[in-house]
C-alpha positions in Angstrom: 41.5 -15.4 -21.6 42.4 -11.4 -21.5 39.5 -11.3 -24.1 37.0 -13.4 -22.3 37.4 -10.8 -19.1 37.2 -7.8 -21.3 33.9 -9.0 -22.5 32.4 -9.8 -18.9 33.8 -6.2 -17.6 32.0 -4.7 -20.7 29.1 -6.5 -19.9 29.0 -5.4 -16.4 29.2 -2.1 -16.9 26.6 -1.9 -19.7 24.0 -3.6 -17.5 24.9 -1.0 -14.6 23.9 1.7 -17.1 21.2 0.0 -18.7 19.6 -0.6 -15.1 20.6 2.7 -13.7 18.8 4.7 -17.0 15.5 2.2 -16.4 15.0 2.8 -13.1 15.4 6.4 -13.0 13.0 6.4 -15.8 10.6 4.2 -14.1 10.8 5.9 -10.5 10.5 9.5 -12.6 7.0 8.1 -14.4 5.8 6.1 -11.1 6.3 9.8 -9.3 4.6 12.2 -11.8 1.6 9.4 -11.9 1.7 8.9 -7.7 3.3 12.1 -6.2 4.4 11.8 -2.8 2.3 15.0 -1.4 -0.6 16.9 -2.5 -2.9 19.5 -2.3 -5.1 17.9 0.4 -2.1 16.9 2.5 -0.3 20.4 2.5 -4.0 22.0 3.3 -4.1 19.3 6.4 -0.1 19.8 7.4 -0.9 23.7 7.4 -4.1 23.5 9.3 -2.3 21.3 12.0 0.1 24.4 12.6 -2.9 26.5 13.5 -2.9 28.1 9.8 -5.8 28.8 7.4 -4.1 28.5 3.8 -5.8 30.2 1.4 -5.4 28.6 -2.8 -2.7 30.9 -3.3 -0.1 29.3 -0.2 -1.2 26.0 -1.3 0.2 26.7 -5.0 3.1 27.9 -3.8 3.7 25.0 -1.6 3.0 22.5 -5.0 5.4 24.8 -7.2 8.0 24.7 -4.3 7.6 20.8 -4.2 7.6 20.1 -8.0 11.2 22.3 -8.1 12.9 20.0 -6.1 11.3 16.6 -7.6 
C-alpha cells in the first residue's frame, strides 16, 4: 500500500517537471520563431507618439526587448 502511493507521488511529480521543462522549451522556440513585436511595429508605435525614429532607436528598442524575453 505505502509503496503503491510512493510510486503515484513519484509519478506526479516527474510528469510536473517533465511538462514544466517541455513547455518552456516549446513556448522559448515558438517565441524566437514568432516574436511578439518587431521592427515594423515599434517604427508604427513611435510614429503614433509624433516621433520620427531613425534605425539607430529602432535597434535599441529590439535589443531592449530581446533582454527581457
Amino acid at each position: 500500500m505505502l509503496h503503491d502511493i510512493l510510486i503515484l507521488l513519484v509519478g506526479i511529480l516527474l510528469g510536473a517537471v517533465i511538462g514544466f521543462f517541455g513547455a518552456r522549451t516549446f513556448m522559448k522556440k515558438y517565441l524566437k520563431k514568432n516574436p511578439p513585436i518587431n521592427e515594423e511595429m515599434i517604427k508604427a508605435l513611435m510614429m503614433q507618439m509624433g516621433r520620427k525614429p531613425n534605425q539607430k532607436q529602432i535597434n535599441q528598442m529590439m535589443k531592449a526587448m530581446e533582454k527581457y524575453q
